[in-house]
CHARMM internal coordinates of N, CA and C (Angstrom, degrees):
IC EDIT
DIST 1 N 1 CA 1.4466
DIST 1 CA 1 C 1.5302
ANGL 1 N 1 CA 1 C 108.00
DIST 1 C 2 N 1.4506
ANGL 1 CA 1 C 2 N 127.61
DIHE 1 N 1 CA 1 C 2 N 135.04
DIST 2 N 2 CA 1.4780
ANGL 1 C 2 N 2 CA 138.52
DIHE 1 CA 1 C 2 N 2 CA -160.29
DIST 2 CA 2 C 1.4408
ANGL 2 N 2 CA 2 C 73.93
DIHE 1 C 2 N 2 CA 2 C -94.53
DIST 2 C 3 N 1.8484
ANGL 2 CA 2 C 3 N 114.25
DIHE 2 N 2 CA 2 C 3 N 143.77
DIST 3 N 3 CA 1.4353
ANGL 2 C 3 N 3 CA 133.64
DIHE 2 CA 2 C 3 N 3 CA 147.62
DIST 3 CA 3 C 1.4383
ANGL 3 N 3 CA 3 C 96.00
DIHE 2 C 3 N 3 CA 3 C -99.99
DIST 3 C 4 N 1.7959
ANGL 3 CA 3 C 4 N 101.98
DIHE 3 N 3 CA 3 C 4 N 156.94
DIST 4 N 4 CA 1.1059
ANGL 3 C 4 N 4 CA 128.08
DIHE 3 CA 3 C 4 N 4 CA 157.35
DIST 4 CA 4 C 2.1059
ANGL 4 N 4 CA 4 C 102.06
DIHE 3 C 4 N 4 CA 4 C -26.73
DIST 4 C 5 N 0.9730
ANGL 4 CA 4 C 5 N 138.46
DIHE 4 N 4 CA 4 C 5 N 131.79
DIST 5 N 5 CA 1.2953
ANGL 4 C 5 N 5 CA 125.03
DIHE 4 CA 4 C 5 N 5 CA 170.47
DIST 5 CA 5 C 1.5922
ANGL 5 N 5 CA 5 C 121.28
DIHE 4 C 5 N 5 CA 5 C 69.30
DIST 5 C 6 N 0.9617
ANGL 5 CA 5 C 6 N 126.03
DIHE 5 N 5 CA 5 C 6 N -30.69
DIST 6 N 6 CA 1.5342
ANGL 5 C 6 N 6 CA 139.17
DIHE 5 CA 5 C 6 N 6 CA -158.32
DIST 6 CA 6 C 1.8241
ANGL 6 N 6 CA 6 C 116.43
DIHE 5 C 6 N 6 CA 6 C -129.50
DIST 6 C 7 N 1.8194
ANGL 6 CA 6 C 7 N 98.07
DIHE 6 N 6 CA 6 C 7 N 77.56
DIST 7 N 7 CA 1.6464
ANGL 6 C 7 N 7 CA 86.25
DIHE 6 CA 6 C 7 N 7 CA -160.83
DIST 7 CA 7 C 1.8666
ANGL 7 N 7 CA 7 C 97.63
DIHE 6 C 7 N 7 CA 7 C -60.75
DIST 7 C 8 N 1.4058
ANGL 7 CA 7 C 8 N 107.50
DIHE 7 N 7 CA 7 C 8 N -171.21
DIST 8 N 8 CA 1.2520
ANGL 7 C 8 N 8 CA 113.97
DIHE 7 CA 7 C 8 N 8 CA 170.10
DIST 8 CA 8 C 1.6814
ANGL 8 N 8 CA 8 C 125.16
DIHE 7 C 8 N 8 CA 8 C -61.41
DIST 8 C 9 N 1.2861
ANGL 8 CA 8 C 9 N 126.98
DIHE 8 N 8 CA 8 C 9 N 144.51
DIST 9 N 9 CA 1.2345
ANGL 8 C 9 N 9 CA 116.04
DIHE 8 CA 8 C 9 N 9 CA -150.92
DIST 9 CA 9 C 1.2098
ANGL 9 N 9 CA 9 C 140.50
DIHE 8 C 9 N 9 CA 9 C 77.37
DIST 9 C 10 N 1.5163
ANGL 9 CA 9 C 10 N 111.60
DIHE 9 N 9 CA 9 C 10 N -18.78
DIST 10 N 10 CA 1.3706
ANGL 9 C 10 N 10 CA 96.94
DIHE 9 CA 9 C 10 N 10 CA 158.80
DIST 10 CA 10 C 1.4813
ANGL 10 N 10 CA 10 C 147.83
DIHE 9 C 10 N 10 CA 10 C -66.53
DIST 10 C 11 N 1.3127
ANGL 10 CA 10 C 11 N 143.55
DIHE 10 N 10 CA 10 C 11 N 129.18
DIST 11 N 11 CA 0.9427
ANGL 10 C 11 N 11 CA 127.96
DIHE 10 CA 10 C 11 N 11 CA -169.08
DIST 11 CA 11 C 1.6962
ANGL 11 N 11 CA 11 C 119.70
DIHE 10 C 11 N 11 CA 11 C -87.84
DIST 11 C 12 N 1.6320
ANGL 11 CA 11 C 12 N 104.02
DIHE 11 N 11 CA 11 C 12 N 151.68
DIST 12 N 12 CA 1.6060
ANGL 11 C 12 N 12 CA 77.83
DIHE 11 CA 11 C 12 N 12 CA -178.64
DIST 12 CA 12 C 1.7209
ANGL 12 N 12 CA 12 C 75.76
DIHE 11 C 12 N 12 CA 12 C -160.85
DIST 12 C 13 N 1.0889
ANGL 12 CA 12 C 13 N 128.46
DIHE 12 N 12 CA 12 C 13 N -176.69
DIST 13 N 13 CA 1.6756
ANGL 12 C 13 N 13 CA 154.84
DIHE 12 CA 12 C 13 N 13 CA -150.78
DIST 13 CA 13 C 1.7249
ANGL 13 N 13 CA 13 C 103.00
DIHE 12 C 13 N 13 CA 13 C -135.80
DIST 13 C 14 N 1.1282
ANGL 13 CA 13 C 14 N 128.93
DIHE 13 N 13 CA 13 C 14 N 125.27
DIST 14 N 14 CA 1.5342
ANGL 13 C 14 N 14 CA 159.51
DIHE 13 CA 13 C 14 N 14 CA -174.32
DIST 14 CA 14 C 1.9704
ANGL 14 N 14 CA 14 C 82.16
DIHE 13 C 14 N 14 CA 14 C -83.60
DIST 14 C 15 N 1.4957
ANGL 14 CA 14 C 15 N 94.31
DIHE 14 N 14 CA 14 C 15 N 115.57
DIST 15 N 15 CA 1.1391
ANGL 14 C 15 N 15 CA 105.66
DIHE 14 CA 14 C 15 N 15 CA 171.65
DIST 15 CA 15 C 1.8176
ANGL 15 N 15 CA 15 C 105.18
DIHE 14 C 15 N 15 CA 15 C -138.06
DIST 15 C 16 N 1.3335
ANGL 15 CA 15 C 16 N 124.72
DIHE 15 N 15 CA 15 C 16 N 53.77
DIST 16 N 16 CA 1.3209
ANGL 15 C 16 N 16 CA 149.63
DIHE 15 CA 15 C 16 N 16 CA -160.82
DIST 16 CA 16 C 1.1924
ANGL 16 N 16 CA 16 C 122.54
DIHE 15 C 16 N 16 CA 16 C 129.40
DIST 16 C 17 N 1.5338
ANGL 16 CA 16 C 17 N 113.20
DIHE 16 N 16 CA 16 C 17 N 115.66
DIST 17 N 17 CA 1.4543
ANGL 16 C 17 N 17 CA 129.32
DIHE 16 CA 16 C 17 N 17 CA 172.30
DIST 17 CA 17 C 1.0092
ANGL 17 N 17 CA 17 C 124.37
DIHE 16 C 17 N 17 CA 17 C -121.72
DIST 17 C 18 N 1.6152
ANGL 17 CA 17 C 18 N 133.44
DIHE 17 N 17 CA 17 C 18 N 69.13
DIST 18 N 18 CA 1.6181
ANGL 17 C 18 N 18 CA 125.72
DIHE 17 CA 17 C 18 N 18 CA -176.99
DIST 18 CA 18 C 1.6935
ANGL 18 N 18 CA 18 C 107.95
DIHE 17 C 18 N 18 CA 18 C -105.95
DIST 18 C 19 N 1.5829
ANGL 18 CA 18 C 19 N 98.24
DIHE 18 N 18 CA 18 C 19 N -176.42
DIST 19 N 19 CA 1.3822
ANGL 18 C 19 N 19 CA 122.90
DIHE 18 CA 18 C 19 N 19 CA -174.17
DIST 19 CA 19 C 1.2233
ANGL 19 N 19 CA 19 C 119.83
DIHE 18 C 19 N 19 CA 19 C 86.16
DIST 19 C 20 N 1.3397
ANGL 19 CA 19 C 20 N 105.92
DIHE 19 N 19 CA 19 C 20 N 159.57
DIST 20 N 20 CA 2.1458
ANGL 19 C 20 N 20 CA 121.48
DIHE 19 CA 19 C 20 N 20 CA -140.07
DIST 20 CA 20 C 1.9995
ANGL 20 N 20 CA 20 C 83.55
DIHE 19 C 20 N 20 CA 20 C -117.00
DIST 20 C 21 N 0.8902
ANGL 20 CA 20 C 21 N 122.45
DIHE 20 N 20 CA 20 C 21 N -55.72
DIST 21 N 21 CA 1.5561
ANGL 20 C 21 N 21 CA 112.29
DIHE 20 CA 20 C 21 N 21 CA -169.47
DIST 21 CA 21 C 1.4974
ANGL 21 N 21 CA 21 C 98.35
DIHE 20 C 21 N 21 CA 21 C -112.47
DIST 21 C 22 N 1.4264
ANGL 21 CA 21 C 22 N 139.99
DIHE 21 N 21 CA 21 C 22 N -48.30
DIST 22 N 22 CA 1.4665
ANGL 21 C 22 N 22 CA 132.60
DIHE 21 CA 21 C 22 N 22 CA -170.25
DIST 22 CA 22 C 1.5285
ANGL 22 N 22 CA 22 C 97.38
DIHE 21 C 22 N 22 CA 22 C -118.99
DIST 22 C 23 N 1.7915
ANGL 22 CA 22 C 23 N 97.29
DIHE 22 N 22 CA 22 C 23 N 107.64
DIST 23 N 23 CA 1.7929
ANGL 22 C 23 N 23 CA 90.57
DIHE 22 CA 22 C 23 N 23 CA -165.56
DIST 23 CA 23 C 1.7537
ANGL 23 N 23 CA 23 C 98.74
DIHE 22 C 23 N 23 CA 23 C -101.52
DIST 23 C 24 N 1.3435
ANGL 23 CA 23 C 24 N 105.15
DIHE 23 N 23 CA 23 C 24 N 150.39
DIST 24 N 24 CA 1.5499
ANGL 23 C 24 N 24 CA 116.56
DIHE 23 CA 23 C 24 N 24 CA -161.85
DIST 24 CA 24 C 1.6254
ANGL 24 N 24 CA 24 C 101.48
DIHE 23 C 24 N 24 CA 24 C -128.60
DIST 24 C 25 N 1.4530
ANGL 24 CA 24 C 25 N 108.93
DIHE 24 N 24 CA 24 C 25 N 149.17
DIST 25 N 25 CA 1.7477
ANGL 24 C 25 N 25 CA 134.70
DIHE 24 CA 24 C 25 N 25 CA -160.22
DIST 25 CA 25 C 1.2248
ANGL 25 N 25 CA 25 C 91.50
DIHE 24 C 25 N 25 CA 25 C -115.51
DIST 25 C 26 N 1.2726
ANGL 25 CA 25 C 26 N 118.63
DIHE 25 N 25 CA 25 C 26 N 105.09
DIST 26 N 26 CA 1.7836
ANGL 25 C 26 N 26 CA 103.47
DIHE 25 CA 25 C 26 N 26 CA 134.79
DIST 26 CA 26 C 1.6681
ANGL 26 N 26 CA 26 C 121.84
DIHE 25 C 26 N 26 CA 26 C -102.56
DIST 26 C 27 N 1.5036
ANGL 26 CA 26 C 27 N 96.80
DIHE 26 N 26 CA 26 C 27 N 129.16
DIST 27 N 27 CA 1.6484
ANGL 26 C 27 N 27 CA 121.84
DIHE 26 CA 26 C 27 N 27 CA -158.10
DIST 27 CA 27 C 1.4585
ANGL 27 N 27 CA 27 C 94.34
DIHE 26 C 27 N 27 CA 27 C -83.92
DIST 27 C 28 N 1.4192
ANGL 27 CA 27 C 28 N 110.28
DIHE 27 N 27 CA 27 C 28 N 149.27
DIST 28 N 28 CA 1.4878
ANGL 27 C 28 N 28 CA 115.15
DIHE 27 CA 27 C 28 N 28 CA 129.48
DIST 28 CA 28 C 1.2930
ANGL 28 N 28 CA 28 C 138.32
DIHE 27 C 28 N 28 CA 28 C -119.63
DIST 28 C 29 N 1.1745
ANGL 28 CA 28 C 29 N 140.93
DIHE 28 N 28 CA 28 C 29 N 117.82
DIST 29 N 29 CA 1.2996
ANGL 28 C 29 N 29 CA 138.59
DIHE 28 CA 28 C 29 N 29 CA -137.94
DIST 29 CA 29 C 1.9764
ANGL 29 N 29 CA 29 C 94.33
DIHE 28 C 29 N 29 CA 29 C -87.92
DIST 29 C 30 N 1.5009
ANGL 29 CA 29 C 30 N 85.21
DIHE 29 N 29 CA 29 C 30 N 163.37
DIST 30 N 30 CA 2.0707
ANGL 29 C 30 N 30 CA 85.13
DIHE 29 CA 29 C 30 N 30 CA 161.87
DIST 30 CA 30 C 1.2576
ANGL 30 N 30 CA 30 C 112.64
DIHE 29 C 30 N 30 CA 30 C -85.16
DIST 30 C 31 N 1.4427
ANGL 30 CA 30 C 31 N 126.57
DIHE 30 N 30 CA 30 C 31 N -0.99
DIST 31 N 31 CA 1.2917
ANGL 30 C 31 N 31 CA 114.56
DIHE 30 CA 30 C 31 N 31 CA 171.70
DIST 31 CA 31 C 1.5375
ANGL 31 N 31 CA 31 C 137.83
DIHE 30 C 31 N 31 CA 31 C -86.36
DIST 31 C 32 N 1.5975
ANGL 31 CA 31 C 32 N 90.21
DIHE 31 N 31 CA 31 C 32 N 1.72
DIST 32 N 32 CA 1.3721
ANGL 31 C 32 N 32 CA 129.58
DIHE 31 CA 31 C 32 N 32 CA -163.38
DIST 32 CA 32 C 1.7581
ANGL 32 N 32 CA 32 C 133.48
DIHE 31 C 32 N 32 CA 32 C 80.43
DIST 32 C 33 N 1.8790
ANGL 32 CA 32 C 33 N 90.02
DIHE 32 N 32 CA 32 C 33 N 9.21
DIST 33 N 33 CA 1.5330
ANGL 32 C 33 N 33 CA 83.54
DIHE 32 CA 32 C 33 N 33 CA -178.11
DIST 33 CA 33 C 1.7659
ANGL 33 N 33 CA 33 C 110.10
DIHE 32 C 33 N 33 CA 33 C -97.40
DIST 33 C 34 N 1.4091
ANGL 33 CA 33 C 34 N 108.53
DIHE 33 N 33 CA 33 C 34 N 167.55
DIST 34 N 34 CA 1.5396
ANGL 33 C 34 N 34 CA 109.37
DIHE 33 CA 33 C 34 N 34 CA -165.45
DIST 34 CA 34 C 1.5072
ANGL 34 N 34 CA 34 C 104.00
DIHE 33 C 34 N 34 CA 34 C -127.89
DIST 34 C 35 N 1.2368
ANGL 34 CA 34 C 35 N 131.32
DIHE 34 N 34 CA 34 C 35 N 131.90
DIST 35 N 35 CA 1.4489
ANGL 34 C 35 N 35 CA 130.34
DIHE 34 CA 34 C 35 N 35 CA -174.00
DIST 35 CA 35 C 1.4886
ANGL 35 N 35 CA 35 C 93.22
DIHE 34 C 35 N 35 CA 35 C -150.89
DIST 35 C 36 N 1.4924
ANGL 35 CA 35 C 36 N 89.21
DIHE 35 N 35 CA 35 C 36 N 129.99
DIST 36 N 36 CA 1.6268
ANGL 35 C 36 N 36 CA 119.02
DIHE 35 CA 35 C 36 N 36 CA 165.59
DIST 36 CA 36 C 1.5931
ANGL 36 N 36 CA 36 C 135.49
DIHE 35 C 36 N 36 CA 36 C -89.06
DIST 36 C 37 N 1.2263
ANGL 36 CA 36 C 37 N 120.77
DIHE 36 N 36 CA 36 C 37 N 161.33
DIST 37 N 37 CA 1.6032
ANGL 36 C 37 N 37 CA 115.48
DIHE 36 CA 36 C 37 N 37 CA -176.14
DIST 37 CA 37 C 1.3919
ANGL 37 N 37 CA 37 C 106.67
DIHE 36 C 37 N 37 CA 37 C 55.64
DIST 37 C 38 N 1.5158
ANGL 37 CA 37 C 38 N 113.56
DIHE 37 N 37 CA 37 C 38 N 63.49
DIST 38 N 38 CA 1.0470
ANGL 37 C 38 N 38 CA 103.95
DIHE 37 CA 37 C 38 N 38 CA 159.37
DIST 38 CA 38 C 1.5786
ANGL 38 N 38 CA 38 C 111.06
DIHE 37 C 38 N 38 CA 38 C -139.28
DIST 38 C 39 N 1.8630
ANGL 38 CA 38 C 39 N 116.73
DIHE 38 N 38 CA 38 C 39 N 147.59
DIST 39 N 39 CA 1.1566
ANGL 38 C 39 N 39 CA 108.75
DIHE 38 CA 38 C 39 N 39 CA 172.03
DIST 39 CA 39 C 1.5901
ANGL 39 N 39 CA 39 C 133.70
DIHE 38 C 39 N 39 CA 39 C -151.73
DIST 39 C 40 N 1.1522
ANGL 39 CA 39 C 40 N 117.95
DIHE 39 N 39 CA 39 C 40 N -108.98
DIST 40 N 40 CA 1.9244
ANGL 39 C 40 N 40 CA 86.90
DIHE 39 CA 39 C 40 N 40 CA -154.60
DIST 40 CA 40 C 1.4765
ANGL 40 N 40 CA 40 C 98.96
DIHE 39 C 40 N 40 CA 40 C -73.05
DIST 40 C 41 N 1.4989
ANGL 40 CA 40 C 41 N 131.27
DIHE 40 N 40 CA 40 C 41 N 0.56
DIST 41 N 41 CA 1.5322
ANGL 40 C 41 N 41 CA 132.26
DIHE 40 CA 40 C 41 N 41 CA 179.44
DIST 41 CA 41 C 1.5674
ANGL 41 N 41 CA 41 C 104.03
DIHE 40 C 41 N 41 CA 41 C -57.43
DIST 41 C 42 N 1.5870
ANGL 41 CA 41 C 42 N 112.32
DIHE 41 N 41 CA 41 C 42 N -52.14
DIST 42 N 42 CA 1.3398
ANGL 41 C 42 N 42 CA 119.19
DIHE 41 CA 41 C 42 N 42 CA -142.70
DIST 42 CA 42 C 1.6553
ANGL 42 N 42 CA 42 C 95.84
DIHE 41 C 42 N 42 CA 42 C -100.22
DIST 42 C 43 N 1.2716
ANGL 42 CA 42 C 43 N 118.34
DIHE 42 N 42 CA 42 C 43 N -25.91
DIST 43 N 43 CA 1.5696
ANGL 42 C 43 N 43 CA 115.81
DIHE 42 CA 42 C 43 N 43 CA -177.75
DIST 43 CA 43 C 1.2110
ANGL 43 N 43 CA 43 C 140.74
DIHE 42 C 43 N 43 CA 43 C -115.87
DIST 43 C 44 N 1.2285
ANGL 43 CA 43 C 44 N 136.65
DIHE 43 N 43 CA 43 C 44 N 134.36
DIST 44 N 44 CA 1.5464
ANGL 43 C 44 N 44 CA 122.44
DIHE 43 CA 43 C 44 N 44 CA -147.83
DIST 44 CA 44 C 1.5840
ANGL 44 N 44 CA 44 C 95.51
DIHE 43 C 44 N 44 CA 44 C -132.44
DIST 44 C 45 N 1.6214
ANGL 44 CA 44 C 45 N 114.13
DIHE 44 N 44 CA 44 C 45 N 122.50
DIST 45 N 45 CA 1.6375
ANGL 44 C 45 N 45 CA 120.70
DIHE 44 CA 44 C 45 N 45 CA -168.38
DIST 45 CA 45 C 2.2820
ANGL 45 N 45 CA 45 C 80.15
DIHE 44 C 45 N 45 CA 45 C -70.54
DIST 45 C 46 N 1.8953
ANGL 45 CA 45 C 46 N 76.37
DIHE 45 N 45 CA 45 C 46 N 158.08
DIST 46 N 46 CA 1.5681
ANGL 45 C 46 N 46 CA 94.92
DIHE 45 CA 45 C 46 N 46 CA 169.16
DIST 46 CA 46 C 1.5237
ANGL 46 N 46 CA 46 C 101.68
DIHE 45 C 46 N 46 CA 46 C -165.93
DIST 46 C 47 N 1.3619
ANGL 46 CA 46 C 47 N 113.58
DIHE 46 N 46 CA 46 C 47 N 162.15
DIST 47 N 47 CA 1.0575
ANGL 46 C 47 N 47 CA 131.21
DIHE 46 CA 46 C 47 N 47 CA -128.16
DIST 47 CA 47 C 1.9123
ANGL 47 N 47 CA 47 C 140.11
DIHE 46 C 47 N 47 CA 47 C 34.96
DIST 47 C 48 N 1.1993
ANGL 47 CA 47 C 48 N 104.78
DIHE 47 N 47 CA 47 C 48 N -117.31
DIST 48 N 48 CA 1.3673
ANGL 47 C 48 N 48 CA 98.99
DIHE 47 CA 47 C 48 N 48 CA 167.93
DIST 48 CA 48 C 1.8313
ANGL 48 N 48 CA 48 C 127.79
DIHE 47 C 48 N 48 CA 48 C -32.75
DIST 48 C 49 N 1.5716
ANGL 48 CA 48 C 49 N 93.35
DIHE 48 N 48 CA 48 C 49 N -61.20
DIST 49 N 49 CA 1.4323
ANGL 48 C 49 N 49 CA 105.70
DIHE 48 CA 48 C 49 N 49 CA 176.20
DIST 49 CA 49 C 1.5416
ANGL 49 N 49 CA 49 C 104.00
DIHE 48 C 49 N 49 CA 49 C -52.51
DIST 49 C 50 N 1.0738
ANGL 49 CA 49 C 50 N 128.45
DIHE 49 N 49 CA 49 C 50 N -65.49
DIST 50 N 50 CA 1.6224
ANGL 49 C 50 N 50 CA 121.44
DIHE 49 CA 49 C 50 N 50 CA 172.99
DIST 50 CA 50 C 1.2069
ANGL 50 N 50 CA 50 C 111.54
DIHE 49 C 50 N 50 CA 50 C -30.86
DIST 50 C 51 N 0.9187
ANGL 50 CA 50 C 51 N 97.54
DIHE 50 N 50 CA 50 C 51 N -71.68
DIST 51 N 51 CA 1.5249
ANGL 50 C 51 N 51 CA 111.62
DIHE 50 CA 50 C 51 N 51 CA -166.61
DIST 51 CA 51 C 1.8259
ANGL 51 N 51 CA 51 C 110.54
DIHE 50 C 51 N 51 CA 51 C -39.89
DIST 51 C 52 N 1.4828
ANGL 51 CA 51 C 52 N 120.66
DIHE 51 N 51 CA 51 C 52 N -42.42
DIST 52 N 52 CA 1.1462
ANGL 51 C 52 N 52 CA 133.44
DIHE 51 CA 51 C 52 N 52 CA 177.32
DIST 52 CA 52 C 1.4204
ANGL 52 N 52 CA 52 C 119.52
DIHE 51 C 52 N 52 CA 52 C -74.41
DIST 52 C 53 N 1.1860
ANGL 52 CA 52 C 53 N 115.98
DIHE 52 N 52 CA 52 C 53 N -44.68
DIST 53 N 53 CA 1.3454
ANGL 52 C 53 N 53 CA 136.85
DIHE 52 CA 52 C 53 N 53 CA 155.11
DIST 53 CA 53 C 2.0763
ANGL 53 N 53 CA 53 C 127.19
DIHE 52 C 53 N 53 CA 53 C -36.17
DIST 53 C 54 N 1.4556
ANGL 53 CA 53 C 54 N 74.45
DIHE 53 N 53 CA 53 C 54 N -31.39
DIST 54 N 54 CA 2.2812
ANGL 53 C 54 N 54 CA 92.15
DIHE 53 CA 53 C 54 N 54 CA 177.52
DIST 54 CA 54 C 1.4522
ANGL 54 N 54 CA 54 C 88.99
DIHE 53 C 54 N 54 CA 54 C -89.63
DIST 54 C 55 N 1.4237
ANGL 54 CA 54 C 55 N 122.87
DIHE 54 N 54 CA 54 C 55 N -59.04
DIST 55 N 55 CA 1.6712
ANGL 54 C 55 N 55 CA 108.57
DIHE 54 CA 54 C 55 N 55 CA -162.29
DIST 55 CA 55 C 1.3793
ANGL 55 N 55 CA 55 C 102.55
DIHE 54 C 55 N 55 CA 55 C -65.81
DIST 55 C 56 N 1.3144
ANGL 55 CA 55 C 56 N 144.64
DIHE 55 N 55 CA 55 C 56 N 7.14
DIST 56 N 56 CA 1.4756
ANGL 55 C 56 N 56 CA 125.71
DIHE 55 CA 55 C 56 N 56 CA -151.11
DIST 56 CA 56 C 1.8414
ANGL 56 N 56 CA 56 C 81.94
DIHE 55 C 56 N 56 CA 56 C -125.79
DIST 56 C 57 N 1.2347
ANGL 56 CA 56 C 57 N 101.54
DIHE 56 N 56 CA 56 C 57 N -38.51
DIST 57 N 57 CA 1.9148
ANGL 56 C 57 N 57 CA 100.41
DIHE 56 CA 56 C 57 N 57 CA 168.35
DIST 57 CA 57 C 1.3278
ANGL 57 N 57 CA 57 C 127.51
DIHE 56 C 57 N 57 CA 57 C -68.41
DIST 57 C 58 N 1.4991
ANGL 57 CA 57 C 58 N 115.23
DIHE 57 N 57 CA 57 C 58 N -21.13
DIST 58 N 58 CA 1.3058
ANGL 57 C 58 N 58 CA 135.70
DIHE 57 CA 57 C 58 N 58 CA -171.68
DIST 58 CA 58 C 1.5116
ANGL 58 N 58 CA 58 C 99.16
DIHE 57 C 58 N 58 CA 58 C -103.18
DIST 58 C 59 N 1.6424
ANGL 58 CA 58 C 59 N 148.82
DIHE 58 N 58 CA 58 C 59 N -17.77
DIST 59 N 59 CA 1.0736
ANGL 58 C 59 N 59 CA 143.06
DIHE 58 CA 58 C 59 N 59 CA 159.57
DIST 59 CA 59 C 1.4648
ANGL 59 N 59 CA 59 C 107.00
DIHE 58 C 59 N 59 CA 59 C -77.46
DIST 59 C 60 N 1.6690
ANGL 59 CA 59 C 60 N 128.35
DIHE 59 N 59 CA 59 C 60 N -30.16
DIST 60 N 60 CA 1.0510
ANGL 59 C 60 N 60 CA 129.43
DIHE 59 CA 59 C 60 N 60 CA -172.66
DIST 60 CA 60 C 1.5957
ANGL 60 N 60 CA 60 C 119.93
DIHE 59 C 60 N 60 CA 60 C -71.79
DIST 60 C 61 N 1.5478
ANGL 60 CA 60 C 61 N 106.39
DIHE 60 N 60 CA 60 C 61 N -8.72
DIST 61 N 61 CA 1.8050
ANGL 60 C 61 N 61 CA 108.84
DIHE 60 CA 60 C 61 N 61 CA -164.61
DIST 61 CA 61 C 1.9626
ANGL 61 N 61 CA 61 C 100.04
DIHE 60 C 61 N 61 CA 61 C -80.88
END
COOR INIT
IC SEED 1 N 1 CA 1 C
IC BUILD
């Protein structure tokens, strides 16, 4: 999904993570753009977090 500024694929680093029942990302992209209220729809962990994220699905089967 293209953000305002941030086509799909871009990578960028979670520099704000709040909320108690609908939890929300504010990104910063490498391109330098920053977009708020966003969450697990629009962002997909990579590296480490991925990576942790497969063994924890793959212990769960």
């Amino acid at each position: 999904m293209d953000l305002d500024g941030a086509p799909q694929g871009t990578e960028g680093k979670v520099i704000l993570a709040n909320g108690f029942n609908w939890l929300r990302y504010r990104i910063l992209f490498t391109n330098g753009t920053e977009v708020g209220n966003l969450d697990h729809r629009h962002i997909e962990p990579i590296g480490r977090s991925a990576k942790r994220l497969a063994r924890q699905a793959k212990r769960a089967r």
